[in-house]
C-alpha positions as CSV (number, residue, x, y, z in Angstrom):
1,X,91.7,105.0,84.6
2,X,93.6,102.1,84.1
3,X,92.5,99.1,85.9
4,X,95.3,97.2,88.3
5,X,95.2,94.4,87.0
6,X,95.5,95.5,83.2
7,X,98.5,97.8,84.4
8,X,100.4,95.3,85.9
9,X,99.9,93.1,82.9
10,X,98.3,89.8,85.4
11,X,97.9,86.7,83.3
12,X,97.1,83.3,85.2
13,X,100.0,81.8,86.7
14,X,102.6,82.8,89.7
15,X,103.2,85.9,90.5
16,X,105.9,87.9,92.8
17,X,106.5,91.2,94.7
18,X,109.3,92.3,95.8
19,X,110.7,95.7,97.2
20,X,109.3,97.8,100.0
21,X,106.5,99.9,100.9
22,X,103.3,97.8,100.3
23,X,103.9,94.6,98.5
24,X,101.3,92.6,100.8
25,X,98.8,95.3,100.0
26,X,99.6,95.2,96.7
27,X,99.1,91.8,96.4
28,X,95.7,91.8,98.5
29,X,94.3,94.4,95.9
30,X,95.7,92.3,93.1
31,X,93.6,89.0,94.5
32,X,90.5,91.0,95.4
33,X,90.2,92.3,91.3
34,X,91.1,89.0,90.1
35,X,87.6,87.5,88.8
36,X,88.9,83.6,89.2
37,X,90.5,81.6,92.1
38,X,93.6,83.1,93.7
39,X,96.0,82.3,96.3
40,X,98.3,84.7,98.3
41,X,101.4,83.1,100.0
42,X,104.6,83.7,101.1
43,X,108.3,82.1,100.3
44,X,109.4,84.4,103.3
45,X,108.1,85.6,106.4
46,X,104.6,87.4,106.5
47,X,101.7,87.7,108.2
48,X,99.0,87.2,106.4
49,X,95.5,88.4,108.4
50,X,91.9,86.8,106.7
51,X,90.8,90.4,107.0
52,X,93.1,92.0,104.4
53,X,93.5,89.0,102.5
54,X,89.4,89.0,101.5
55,X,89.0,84.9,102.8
56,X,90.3,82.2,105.2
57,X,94.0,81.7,105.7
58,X,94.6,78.3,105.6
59,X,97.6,77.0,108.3
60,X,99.2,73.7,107.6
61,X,102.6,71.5,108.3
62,X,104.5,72.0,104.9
63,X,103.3,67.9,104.0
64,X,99.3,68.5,104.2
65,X,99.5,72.0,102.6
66,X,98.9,70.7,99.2
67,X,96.0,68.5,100.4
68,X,94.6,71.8,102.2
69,X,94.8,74.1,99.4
70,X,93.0,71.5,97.0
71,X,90.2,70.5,99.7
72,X,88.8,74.4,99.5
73,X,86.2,76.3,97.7
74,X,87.1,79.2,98.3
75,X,87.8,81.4,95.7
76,X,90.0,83.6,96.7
77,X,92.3,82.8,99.9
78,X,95.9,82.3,101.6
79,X,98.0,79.6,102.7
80,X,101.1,79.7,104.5
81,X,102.8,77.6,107.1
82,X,102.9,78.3,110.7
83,X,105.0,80.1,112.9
84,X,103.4,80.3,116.8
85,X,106.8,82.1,118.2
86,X,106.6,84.9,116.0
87,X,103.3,85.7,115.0
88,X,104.0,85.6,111.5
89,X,104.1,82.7,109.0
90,X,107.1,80.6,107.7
91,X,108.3,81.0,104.0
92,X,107.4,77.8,101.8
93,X,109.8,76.4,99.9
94,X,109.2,77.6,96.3
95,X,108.9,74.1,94.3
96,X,106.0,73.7,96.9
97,X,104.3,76.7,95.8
98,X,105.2,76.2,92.3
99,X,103.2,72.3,92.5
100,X,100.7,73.4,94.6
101,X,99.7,75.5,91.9
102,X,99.9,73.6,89.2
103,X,97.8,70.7,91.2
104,X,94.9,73.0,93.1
105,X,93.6,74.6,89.9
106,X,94.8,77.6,90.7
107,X,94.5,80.5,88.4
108,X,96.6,82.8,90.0
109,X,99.1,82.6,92.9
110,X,100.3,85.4,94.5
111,X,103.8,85.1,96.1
112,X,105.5,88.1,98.9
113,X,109.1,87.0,98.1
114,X,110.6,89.1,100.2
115,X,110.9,91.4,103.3
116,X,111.7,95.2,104.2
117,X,110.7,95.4,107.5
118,X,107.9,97.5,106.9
119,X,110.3,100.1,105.1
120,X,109.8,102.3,102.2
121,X,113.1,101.3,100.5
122,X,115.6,97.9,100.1
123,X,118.4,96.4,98.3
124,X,118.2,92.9,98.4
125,X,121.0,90.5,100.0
126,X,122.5,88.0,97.4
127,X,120.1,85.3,98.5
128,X,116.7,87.8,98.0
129,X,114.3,87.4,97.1
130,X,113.0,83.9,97.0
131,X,111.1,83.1,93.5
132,X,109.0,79.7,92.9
133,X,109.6,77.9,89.9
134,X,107.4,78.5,86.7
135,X,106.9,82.7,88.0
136,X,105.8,84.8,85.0
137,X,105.9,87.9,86.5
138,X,107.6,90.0,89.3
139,X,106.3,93.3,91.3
140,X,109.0,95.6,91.8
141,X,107.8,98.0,94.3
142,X,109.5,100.7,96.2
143,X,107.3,104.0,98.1
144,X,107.2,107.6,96.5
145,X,106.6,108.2,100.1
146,X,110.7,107.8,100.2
147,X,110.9,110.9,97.5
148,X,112.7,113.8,99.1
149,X,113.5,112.2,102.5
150,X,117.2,111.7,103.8
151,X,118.2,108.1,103.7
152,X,118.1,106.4,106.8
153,X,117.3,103.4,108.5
154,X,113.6,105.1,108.9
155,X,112.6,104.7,105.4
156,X,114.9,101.7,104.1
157,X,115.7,98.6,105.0
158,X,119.4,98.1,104.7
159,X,120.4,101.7,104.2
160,X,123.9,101.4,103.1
161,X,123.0,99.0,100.8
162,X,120.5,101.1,99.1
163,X,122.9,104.2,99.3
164,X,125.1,101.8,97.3
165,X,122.6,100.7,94.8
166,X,121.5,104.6,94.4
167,X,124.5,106.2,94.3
168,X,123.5,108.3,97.8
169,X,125.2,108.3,101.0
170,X,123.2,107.9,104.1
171,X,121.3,111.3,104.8
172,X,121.4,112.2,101.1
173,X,117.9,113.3,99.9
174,X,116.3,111.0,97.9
175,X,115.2,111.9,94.8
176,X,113.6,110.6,91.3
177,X,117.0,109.6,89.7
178,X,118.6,108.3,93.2
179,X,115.2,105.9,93.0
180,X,115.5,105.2,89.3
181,X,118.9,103.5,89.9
182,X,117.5,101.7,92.4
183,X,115.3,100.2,89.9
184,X,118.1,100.0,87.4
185,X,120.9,99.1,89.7
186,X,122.2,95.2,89.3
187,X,122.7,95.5,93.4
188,X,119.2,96.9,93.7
189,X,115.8,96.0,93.8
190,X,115.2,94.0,90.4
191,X,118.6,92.5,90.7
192,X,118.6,88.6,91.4
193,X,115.5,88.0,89.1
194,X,117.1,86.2,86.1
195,X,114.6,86.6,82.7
196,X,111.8,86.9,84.4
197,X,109.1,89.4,82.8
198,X,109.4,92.5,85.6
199,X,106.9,95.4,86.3
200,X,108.8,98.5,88.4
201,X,105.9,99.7,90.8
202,X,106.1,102.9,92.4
203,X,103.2,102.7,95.2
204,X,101.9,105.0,98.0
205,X,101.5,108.0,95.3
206,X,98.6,109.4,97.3
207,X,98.9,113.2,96.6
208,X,100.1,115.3,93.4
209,X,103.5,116.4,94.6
210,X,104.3,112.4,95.1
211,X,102.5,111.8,91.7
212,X,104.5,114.4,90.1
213,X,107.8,112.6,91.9
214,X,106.6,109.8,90.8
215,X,106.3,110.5,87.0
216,X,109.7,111.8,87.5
217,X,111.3,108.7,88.4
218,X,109.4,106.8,85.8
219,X,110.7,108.7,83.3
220,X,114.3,107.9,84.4
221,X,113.8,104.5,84.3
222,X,112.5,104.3,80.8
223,X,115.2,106.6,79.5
224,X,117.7,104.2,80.9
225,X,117.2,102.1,78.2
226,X,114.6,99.2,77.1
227,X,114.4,97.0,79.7
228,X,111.1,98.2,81.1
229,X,108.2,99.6,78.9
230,X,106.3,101.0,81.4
231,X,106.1,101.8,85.4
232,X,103.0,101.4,87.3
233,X,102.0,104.5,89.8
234,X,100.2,103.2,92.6
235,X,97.7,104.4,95.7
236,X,96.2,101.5,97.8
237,X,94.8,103.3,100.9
238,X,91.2,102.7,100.0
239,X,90.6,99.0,100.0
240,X,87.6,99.2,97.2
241,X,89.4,101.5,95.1
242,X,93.1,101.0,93.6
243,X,94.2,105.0,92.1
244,X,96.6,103.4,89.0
245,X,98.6,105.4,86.4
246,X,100.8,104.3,83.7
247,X,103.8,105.8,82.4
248,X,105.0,104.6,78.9
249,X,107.2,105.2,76.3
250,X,104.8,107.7,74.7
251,X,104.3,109.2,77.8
252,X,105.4,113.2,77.2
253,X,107.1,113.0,80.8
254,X,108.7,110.3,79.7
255,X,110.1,112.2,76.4
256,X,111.0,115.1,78.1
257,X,113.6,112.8,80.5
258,X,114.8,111.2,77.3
259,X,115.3,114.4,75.5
């Protein structure tokens, strides 16, 4: 099996997710495979636990994060900027993330650059998400766990403006080519990114009728034309183990879509 990091194609520098349905975890897997020093942060609101992250999460005023982040050992760990009425973090403003890493020795940074409201599904506004400077790679993620349910405001965050972006009304059935345009869509999930280098992930594939669903609306995207030349399947329930498949171009699902 693939490894996670290998299928999402993580080189040393900044990377982003975006989307719904497990970014954070995604991200917290990401750092915990990544053999050299990582940070996980935020441009938007989060809350970011030491527990799931693997180490400390450092809390500072936006003017001594950069001397916070470079005054640790740790090797892997978060920063963020606090947020007491809430009980989640502030977003940092991305040029600080962006010279933070250049000036910690960083190898990676990991970025949540947007929200969903703990949803399986989103269409982001015009502003969304919120990128750093100098990113090399953005996590598109939506939940398979969306596959067959009606849209609603259970499973997405802005459900109109997902309908929109599929082509579904609200109550509509989602299915693999309704979720393929939202991958595709330029008011859906990897709209907003510029040239950035982007990776569709289709998480929370944790059984075979969701795997199959899955490799369906893989194989949509990738018939849709060359933008993307693969889509990462994902389960992340057990925190040792990431489940990763790849679908490809040479992928027989994905020549049967294109046939």
């Amino acid at each position: 099996m693939t490894s996670l990091i290998e299928a999402l194609g993580i080189r040393p520098g900044i990377v982003c997710a975006v989307g719904a349905g497990g970014k954070k975890t995604l991200l917290y897997r990401i750092a915990a495979a990544w053999p050299g020093r990582v940070a996980i942060t935020n441009t938007v609101y989060a809350r970011l636990v030491p527990d799931e992250v693997g180490g400390p999460v450092f809390l500072s005023p936006a003017e001594e994060l950069a001397e916070t982040v470079r005054g640790t050992c740790e090797r892997r760990f978060a920063y963020s900027l606090p947020e007491a009425k809430s009980g989640r973090q502030a977003g940092i403003e991305g040029e600080r993330i962006a010279a933070i890493h250049r000036t910690a020795n960083l190898d990676l940074t990991l970025v949540k650059a947007d929200g969903a409201r703990m949803r399986w599904l989103k269409a982001p506004r015009k502003n969304e998400p919120v990128l750093p400077p100098d990113t090399i790679r953005v996590l598109a993620v939506l939940s398979a766990r969306a596959l067959g349910e009606p849209l609603n405001d259970r499973i997405a965050h802005r459900p109109d403006a997902v309908g929109a972006a599929m082509g579904l009304r609200v109550g509509e059935t989602e299915t693999p080519a309704a979720m393929a345009r939202l991958f595709l869509s330029d008011r859906g999930v990897t709209s907003n990114l510029g040239s950035v280098s982007v990776v569709p992930v289709i998480n929370m594939v944790d059984n075979e009728e969701r795997r199959e669903l899955a490799r369906e609306t893989a194989a949509h995207i990738l018939a849709a034309g060359p933008r993307f030349d693969r889509v990462v399947l994902t389960c992340l329930k057990d925190r040792d183990t990431a489940r990763v498949d790849t679908v490809e171009r040479s992928d027989p699902a994905y020549r049967e879509a294109s046939a």
